[in-house]
GUNU-126317 format. One record per atom (N, C-alpha, C, O): residue in three letters; atom name; residue number from 1; x, y, z. Coordinates in steps of 0.2 Angstrom, whole numbers, always signed. Example, Ala and Ser with C-alpha at 12.3 -4.5 7.8 and 13.67 -1.06 7.14 Angstrom:
+-----+----+-----+-------+-------+-------+
|  aa | at |   i |    px |    py |    pz |
+-----+----+-----+-------+-------+-------+
| ALA |  N |   1 |   +66 |   -28 |   +39 |
| ALA | CA |   1 |   +62 |   -22 |   +39 |
| ALA |  C |   1 |   +66 |   -16 |   +39 |
| ALA |  O |   1 |   +71 |   -17 |   +42 |
| SER |  N |   2 |   +64 |   -11 |   +35 |
| SER | CA |   2 |   +68 |    -5 |   +36 |
| SER |  C |   2 |   +64 |    +0 |   +39 |
| SER |  O |   2 |   +67 |    +6 |   +40 |
+-----+----+-----+-------+-------+-------+
//
This chain:
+-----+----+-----+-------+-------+-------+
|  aa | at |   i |    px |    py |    pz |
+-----+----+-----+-------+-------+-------+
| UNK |  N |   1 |   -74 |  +533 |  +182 |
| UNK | CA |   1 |   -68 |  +532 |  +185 |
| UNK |  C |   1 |   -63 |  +537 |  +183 |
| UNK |  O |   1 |   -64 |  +540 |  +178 |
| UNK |  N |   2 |   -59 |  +539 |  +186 |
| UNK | CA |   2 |   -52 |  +545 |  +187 |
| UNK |  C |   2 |   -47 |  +542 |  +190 |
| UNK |  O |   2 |   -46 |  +537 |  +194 |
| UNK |  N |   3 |   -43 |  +547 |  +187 |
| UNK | CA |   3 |   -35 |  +544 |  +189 |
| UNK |  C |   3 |   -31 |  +540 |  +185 |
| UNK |  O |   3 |   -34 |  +537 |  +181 |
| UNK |  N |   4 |   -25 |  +541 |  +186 |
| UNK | CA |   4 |   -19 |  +537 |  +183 |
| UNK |  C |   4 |   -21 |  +530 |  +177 |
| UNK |  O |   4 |   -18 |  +529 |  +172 |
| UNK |  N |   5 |   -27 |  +526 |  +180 |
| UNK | CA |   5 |   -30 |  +522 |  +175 |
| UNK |  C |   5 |   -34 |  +522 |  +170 |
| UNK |  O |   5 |   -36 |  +517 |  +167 |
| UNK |  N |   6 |   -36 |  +530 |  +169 |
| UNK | CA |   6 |   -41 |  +530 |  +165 |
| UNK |  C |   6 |   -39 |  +540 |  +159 |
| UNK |  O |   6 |   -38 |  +546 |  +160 |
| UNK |  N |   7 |   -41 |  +536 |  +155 |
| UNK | CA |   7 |   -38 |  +540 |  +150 |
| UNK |  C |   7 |   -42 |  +546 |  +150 |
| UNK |  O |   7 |   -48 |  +544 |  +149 |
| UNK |  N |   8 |   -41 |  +553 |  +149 |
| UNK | CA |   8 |   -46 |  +558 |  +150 |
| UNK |  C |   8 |   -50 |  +559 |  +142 |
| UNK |  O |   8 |   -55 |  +563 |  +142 |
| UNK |  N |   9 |   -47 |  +556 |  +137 |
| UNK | CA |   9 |   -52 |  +555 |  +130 |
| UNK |  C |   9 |   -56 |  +549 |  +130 |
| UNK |  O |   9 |   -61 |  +547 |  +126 |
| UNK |  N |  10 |   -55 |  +545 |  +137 |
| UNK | CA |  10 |   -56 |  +541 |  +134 |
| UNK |  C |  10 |   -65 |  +540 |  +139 |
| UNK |  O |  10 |   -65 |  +540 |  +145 |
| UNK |  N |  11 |   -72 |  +540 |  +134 |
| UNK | CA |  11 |   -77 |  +542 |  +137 |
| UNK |  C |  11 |   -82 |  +538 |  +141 |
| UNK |  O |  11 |   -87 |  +540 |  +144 |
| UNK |  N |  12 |   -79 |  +529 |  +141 |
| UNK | CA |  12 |   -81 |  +524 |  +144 |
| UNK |  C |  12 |   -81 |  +526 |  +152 |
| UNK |  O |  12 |   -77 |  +530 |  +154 |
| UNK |  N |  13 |   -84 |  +525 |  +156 |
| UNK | CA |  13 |   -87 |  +529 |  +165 |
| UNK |  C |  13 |   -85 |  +520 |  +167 |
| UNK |  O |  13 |   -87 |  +515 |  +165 |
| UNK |  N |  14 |   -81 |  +523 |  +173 |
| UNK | CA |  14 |   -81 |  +516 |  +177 |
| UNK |  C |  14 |   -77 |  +510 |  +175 |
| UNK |  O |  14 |   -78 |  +505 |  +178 |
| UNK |  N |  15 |   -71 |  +511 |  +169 |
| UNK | CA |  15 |   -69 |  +504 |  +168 |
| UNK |  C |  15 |   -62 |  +508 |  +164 |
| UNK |  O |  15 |   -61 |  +513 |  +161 |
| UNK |  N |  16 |   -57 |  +504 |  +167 |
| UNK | CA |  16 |   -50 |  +504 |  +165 |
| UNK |  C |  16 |   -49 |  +508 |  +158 |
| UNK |  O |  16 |   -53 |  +508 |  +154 |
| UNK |  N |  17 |   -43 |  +512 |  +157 |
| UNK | CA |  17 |   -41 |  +513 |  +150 |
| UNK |  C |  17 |   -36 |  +508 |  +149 |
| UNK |  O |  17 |   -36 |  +504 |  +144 |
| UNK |  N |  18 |   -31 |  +509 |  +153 |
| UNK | CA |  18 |   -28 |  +505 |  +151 |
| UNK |  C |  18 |   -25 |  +498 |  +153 |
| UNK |  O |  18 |   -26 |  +496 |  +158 |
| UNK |  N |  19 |   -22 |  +494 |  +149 |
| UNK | CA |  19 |   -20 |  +487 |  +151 |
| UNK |  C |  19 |   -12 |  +484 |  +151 |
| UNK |  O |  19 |    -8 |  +486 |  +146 |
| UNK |  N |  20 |   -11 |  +480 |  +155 |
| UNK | CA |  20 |    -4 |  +476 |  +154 |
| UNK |  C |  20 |    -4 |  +471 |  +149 |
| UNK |  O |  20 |    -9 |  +467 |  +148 |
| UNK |  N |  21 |    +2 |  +471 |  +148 |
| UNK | CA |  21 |    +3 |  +466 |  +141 |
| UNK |  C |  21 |    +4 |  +461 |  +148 |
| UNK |  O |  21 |    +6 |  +461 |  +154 |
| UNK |  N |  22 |    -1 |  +456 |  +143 |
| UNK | CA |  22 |    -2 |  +449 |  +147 |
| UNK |  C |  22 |    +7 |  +444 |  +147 |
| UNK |  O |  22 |    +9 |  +440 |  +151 |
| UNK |  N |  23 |    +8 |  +447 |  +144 |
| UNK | CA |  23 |   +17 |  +443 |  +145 |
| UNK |  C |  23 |   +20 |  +441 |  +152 |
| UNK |  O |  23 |   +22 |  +436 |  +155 |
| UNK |  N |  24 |   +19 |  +448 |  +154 |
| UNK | CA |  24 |   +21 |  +449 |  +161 |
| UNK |  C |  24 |   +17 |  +443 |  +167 |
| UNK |  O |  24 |   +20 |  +440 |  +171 |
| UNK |  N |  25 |   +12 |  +444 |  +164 |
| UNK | CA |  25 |    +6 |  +440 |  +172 |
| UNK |  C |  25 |    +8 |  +433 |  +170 |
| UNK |  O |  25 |   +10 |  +430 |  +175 |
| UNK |  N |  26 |    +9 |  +428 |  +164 |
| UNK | CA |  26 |   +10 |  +424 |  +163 |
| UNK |  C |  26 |   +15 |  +419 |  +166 |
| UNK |  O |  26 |   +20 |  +421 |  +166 |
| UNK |  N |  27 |   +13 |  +411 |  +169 |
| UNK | CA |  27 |   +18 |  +408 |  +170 |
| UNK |  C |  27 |   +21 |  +402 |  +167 |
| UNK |  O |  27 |   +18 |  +400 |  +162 |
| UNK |  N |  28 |   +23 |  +399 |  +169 |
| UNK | CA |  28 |   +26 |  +393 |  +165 |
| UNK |  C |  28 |   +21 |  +389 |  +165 |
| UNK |  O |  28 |   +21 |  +387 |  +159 |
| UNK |  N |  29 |   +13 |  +386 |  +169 |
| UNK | CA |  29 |    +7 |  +381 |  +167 |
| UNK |  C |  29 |    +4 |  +385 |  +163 |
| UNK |  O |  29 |    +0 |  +382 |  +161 |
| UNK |  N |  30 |    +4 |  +393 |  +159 |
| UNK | CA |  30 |    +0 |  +395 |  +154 |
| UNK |  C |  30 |    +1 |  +393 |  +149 |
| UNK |  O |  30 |    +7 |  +391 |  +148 |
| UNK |  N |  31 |    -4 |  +393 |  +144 |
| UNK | CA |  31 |    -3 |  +390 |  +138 |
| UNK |  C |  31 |    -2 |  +397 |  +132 |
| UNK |  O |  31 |    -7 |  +400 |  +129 |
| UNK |  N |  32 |    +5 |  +397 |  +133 |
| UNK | CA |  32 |    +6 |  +404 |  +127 |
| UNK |  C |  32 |   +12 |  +399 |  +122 |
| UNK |  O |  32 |   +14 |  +393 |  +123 |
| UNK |  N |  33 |   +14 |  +404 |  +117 |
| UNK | CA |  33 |   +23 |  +402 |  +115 |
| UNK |  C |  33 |   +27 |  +403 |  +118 |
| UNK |  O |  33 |   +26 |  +408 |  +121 |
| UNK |  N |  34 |   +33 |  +401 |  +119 |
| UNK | CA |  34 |   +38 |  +402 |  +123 |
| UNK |  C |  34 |   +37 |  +399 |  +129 |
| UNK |  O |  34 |   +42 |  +400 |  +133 |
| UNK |  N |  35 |   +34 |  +395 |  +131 |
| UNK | CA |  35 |   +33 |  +394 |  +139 |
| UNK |  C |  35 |   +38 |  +389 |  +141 |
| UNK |  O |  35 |   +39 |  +385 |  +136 |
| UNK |  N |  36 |   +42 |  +387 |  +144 |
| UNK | CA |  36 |   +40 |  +389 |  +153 |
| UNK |  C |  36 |   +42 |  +396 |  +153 |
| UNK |  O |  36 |   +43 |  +397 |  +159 |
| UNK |  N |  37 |   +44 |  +400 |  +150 |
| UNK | CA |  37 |   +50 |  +408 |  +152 |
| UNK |  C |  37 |   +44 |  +411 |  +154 |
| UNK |  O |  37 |   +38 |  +410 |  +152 |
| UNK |  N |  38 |   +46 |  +414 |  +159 |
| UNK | CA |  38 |   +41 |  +419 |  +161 |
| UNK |  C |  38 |   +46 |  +427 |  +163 |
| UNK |  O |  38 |   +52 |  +427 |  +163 |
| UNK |  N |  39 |   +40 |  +432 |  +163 |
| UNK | CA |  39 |   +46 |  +439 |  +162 |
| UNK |  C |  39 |   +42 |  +442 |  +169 |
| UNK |  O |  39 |   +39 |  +447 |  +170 |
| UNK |  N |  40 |   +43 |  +438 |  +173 |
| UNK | CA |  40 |   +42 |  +444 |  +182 |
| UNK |  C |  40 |   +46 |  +447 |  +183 |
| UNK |  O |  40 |   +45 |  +450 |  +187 |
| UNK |  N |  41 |   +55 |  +448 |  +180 |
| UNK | CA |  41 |   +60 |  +452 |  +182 |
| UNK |  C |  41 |   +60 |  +459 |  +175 |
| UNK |  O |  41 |   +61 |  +456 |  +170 |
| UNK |  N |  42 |   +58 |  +464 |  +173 |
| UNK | CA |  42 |   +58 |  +469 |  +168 |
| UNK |  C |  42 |   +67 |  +468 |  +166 |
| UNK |  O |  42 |   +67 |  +467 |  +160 |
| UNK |  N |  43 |   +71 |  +467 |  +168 |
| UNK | CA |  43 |   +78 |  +466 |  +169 |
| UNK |  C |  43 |   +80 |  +461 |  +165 |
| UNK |  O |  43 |   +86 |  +460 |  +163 |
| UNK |  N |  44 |   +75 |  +457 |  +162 |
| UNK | CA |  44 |   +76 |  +448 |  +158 |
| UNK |  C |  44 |   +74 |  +450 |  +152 |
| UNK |  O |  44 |   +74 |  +447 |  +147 |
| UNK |  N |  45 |   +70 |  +457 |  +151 |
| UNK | CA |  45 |   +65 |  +457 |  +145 |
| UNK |  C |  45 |   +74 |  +461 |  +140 |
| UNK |  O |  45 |   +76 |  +467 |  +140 |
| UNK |  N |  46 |   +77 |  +454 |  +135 |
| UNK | CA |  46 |   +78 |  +456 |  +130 |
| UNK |  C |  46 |   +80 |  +463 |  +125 |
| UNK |  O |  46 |   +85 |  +466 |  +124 |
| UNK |  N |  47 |   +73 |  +466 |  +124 |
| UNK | CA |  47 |   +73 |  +471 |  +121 |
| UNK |  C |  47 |   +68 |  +478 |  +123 |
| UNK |  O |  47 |   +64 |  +480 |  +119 |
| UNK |  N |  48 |   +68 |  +481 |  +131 |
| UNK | CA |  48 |   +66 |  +483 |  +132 |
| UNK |  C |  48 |   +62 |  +491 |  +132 |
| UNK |  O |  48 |   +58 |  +494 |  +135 |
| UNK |  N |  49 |   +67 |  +492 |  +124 |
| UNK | CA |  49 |   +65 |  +501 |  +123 |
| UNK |  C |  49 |   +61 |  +498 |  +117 |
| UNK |  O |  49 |   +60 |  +503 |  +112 |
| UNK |  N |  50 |   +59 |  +491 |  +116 |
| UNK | CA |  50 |   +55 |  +492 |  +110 |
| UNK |  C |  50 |   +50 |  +484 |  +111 |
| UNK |  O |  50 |   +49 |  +479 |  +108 |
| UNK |  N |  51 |   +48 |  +485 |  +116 |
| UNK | CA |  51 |   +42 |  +480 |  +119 |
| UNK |  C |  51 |   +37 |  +480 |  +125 |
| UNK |  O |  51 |   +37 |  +478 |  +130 |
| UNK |  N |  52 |   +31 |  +483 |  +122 |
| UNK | CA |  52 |   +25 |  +486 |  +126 |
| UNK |  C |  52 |   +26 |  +482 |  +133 |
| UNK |  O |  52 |   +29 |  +477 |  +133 |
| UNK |  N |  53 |   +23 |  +487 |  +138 |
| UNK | CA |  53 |   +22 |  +485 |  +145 |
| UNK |  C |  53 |   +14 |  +487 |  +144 |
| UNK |  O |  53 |   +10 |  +482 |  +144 |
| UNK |  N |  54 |   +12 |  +492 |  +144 |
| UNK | CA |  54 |    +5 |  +493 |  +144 |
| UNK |  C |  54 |    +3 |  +498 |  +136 |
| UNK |  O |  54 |    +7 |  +501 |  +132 |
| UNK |  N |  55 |    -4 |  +498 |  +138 |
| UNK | CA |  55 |    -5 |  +500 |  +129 |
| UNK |  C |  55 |   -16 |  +502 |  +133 |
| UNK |  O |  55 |   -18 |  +501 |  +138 |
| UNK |  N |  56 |   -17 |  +505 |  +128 |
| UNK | CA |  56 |   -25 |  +507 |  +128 |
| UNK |  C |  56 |   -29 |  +503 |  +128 |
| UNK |  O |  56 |   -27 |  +500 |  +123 |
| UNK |  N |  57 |   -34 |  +499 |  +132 |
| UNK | CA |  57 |   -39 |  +495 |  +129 |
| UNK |  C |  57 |   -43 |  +496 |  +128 |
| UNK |  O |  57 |   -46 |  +502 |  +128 |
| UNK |  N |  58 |   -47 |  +490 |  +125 |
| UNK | CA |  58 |   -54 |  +493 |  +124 |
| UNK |  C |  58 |   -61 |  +490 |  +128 |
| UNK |  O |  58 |   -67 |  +492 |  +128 |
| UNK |  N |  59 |   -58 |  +484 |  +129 |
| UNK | CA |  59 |   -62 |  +482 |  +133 |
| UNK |  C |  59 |   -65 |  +483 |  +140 |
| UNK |  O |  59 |   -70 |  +481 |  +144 |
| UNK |  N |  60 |   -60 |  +488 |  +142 |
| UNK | CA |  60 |   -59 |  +489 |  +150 |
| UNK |  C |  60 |   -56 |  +485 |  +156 |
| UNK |  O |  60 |   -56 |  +486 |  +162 |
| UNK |  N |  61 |   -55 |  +480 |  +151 |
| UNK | CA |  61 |   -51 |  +476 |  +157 |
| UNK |  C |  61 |   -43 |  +479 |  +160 |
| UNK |  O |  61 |   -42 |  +484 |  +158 |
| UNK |  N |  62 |   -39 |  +476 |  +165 |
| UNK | CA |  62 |   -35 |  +478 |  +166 |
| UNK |  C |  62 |   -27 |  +475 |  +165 |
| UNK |  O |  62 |   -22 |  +475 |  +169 |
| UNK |  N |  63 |   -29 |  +470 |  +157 |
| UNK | CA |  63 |   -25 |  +468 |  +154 |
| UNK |  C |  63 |   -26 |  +466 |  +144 |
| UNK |  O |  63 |   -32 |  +467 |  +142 |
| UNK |  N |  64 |   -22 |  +465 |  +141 |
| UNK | CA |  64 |   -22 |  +464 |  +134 |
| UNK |  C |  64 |   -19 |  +458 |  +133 |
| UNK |  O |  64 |   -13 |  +458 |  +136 |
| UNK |  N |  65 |   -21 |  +453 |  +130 |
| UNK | CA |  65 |   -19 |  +447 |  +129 |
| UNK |  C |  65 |   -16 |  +444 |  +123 |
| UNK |  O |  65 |   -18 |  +440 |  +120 |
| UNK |  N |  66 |    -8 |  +448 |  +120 |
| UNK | CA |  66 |    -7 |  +446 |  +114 |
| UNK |  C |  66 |    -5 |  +441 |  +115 |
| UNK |  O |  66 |    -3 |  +439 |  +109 |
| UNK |  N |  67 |    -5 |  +435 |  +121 |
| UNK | CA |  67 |    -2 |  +429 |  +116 |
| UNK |  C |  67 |    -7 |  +425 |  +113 |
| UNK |  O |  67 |    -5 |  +420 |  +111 |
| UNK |  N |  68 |   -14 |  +428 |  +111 |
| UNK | CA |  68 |   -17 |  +423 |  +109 |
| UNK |  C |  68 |   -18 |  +428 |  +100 |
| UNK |  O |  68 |   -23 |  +426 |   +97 |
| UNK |  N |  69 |   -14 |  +433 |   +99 |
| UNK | CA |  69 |   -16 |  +435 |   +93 |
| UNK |  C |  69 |   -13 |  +430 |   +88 |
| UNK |  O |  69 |    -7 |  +429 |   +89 |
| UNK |  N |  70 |   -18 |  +427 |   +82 |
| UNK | CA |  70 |   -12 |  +428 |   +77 |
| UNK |  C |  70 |   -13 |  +431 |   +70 |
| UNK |  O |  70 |   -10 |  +430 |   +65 |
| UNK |  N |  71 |   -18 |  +436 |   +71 |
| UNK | CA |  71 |   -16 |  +442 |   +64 |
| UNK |  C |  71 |   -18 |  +447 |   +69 |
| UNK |  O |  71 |   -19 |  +447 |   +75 |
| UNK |  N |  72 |   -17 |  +452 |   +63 |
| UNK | CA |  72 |   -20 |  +459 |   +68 |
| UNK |  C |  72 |   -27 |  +461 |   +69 |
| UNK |  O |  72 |   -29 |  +465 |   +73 |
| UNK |  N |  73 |   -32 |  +457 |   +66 |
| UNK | CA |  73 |   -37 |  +457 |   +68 |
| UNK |  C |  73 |   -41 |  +454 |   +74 |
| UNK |  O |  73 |   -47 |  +454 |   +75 |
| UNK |  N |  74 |   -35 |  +450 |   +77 |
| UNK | CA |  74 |   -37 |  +448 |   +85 |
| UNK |  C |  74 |   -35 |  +453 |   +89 |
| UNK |  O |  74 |   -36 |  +451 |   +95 |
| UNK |  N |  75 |   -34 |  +456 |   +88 |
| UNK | CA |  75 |   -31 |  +463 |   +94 |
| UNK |  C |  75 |   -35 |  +466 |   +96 |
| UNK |  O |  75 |   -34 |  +472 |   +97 |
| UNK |  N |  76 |   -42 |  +465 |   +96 |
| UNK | CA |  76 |   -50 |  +468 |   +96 |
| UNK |  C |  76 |   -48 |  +471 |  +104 |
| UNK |  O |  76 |   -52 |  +476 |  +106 |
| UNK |  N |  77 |   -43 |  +470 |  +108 |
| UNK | CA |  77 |   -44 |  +471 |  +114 |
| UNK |  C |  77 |   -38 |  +477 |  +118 |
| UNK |  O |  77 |   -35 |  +478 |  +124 |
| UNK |  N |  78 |   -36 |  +482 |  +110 |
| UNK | CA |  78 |   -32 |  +487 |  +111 |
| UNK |  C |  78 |   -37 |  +492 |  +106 |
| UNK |  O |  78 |   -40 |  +490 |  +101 |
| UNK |  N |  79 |   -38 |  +498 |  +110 |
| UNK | CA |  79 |   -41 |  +503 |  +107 |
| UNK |  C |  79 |   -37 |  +507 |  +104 |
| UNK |  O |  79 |   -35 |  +513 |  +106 |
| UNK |  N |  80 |   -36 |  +505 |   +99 |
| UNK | CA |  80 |   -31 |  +508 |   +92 |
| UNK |  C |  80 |   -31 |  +514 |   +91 |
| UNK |  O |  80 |   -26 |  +518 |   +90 |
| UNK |  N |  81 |   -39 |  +516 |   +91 |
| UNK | CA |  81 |   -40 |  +523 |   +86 |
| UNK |  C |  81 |   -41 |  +530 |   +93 |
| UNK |  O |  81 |   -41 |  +536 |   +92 |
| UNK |  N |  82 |   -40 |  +528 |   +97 |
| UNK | CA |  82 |   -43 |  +533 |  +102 |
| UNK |  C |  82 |   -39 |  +538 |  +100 |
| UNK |  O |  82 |   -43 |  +541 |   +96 |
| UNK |  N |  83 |   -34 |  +541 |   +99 |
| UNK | CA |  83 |   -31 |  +547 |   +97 |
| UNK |  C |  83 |   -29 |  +548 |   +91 |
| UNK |  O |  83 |   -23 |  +548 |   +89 |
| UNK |  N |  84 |   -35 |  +551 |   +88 |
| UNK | CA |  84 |   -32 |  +550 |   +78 |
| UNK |  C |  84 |   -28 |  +544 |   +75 |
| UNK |  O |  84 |   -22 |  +545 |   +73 |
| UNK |  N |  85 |   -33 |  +538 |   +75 |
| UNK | CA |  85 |   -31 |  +532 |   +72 |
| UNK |  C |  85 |   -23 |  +528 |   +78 |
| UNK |  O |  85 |   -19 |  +524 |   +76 |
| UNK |  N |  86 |   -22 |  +531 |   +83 |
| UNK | CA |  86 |   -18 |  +531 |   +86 |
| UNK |  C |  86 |   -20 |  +529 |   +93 |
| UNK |  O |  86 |   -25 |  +531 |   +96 |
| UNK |  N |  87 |   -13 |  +525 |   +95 |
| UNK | CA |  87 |   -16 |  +526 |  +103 |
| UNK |  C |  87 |    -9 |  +525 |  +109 |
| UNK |  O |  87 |    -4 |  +524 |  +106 |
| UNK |  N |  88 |    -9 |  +526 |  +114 |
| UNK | CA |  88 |    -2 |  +528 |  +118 |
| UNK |  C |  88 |    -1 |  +521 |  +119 |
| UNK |  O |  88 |    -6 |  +517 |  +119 |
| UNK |  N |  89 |    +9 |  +519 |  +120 |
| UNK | CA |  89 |   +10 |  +511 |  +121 |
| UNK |  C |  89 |   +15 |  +515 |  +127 |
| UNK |  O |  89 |   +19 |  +520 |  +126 |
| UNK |  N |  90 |   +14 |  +511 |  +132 |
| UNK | CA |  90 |   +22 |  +511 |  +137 |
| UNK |  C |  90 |   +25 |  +505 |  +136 |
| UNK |  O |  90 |   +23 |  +499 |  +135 |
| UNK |  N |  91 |   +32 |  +506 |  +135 |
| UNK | CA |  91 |   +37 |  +504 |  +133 |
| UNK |  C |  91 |   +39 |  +499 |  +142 |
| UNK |  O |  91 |   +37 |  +501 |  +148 |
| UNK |  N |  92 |   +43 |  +493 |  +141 |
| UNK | CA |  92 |   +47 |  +491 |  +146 |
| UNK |  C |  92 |   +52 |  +496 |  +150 |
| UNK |  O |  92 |   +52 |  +497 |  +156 |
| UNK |  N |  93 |   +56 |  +499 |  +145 |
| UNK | CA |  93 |   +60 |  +504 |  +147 |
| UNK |  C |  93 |   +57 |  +511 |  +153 |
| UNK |  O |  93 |   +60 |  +514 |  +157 |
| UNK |  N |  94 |   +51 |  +511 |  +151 |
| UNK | CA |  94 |   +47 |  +516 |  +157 |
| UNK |  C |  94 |   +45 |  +523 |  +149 |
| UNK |  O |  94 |   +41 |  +527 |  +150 |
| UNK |  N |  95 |   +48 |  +522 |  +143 |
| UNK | CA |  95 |   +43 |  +528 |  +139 |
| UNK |  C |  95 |   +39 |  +528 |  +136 |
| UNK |  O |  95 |   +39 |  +522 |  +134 |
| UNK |  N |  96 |   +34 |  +531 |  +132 |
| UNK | CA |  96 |   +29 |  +529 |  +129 |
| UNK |  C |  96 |   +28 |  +535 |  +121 |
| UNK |  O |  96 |   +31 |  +540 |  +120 |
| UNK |  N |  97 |   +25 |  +532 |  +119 |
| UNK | CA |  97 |   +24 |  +532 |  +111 |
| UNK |  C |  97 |   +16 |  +531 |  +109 |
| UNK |  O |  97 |   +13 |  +527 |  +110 |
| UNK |  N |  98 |   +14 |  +538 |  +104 |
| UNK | CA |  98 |    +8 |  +536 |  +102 |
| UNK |  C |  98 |   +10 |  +535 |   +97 |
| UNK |  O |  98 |   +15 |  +538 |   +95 |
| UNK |  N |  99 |    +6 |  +528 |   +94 |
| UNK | CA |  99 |    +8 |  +524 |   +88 |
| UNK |  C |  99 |    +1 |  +521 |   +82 |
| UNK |  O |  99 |    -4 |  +518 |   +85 |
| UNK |  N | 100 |    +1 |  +521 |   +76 |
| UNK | CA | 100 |    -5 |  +517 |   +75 |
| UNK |  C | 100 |    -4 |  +510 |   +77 |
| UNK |  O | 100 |    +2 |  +509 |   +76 |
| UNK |  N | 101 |    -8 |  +506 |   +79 |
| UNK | CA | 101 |    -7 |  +499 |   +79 |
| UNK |  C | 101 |    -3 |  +496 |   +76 |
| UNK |  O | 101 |    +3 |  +495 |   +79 |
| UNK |  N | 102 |    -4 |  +496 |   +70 |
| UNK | CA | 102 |    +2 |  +494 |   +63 |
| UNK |  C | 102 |    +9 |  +493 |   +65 |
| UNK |  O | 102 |   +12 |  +488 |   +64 |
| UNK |  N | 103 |   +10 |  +498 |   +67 |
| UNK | CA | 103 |   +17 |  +499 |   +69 |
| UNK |  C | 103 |   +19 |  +495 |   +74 |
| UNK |  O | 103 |   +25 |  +494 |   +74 |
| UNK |  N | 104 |   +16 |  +493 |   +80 |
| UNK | CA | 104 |   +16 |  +488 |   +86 |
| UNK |  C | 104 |   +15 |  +478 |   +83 |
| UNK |  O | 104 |   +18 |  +473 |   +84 |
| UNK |  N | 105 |   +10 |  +479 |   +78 |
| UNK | CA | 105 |    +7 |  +472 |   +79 |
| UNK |  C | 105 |    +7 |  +471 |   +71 |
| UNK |  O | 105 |    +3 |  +474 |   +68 |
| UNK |  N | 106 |   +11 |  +466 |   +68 |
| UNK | CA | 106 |    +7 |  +465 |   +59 |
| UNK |  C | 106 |   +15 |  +460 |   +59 |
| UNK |  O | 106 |   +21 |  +460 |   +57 |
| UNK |  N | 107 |   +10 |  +455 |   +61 |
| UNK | CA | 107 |   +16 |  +450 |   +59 |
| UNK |  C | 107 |   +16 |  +446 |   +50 |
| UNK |  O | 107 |   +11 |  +446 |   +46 |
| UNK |  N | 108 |   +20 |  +443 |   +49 |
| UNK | CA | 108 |   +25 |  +440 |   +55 |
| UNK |  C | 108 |   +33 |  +446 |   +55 |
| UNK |  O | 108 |   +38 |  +443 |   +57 |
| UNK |  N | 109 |   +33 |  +451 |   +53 |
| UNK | CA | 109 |   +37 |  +455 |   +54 |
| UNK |  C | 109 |   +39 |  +460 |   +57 |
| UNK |  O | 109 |   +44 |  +464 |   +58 |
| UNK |  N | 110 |   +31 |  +461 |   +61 |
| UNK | CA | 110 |   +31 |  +468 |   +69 |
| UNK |  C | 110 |   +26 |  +464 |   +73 |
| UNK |  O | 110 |   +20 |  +463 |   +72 |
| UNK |  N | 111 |   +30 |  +463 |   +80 |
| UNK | CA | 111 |   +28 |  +459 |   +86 |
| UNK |  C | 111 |   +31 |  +467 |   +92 |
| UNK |  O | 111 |   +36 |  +469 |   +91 |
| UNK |  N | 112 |   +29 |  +469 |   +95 |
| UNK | CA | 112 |   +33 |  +475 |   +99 |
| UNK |  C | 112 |   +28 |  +471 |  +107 |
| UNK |  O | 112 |   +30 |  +474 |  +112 |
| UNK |  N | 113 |   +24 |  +467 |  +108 |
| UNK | CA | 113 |   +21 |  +463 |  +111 |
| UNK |  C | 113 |   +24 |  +458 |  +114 |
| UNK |  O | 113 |   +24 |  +458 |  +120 |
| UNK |  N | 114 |   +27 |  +452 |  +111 |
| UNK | CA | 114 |   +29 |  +448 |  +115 |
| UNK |  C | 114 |   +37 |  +447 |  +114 |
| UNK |  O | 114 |   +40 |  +448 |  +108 |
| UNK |  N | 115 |   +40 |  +446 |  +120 |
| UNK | CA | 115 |   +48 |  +448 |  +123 |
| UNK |  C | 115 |   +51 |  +440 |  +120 |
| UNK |  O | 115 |   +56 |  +438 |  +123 |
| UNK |  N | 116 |   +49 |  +437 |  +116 |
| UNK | CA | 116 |   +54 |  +433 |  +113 |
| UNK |  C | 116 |   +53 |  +435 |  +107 |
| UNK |  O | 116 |   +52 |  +429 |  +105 |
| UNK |  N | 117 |   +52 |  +438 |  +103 |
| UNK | CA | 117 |   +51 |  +439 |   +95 |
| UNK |  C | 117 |   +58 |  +442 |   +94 |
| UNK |  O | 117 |   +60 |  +444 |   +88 |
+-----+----+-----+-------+-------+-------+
//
C-alpha cells in the first residue's frame, strides 16, 4: 500500500498505518464511558489542540480503540516506537506531534484520547 494512509517507515505492505481514534465513530448504543454523547461534529470536542484525531497503528486496521484501555498496556493497537520510541498523533485541531506514547496515554493523569477527560 502507498499513499496518505500509509507511513513511508512504516514496512508492513498492504495494510493501513494509520488509524482514528475510535471516539469519533462511536454512538450512543456503544458501550464506552460517557455514552450516550457522541462527537460527529469536531466543533463539540471540548479541548481540541490536545486530543488525538488519528495516531500510528499497529495492527493495520483503520481505527484505534481507546475506549476500551484501562492501563497503558492495552494500547497494543498504537505503534508507539516506530520513530525512535515515538510515533506521529494528529490532533482534533488539524496539527500533529511526534510523541512517546507516555505523553498521550498513562492514566489516571494523561488521557489526550478521550474528549471527555
Amino acid at each position: 500500500m502507498t499513499g496518505v494512509y500509509h507511513c513511508p517507515s512504516d514496512r508492513r505492505v498492504a495494510e493501513w498505518s494509520y488509524g482514528l481514534n475510535v471516539f469519533y465513530e462511536l454512538g450512543p448504543d456503544d458501550d464506552y464511558a460517557g455514552k450516550p454523547r457522541t462527537w460527529r461534529r469536531w466543533s463539540q470536542i471540548p479541548q481540541p489542540t490536545v486530543t488525538i484525531l488519528f495516531a500510528e497503528n499497529a495492527g493495520g486496521a483503520d481505527h484505534i480503540m481507546p475506549n476500551f484501555w484501562i492501563t497503558a498496556d492495552d494500547a497494543s493497537d498504537v505503534n508507539s516506537k516506530r520513530h525512535r520510541n515515538r510515533a506521529n498523533y494528529t490532533f482534533v485541531d488539524g496539527h500533529s506531534e511526534p510523541l512517546p506514547f507516555e505523553q498521550t496515554y498513562a492514566p489516571p493523569k494523561v488521557d489526550l484520547w478521550n474528549p471527555l477527560r
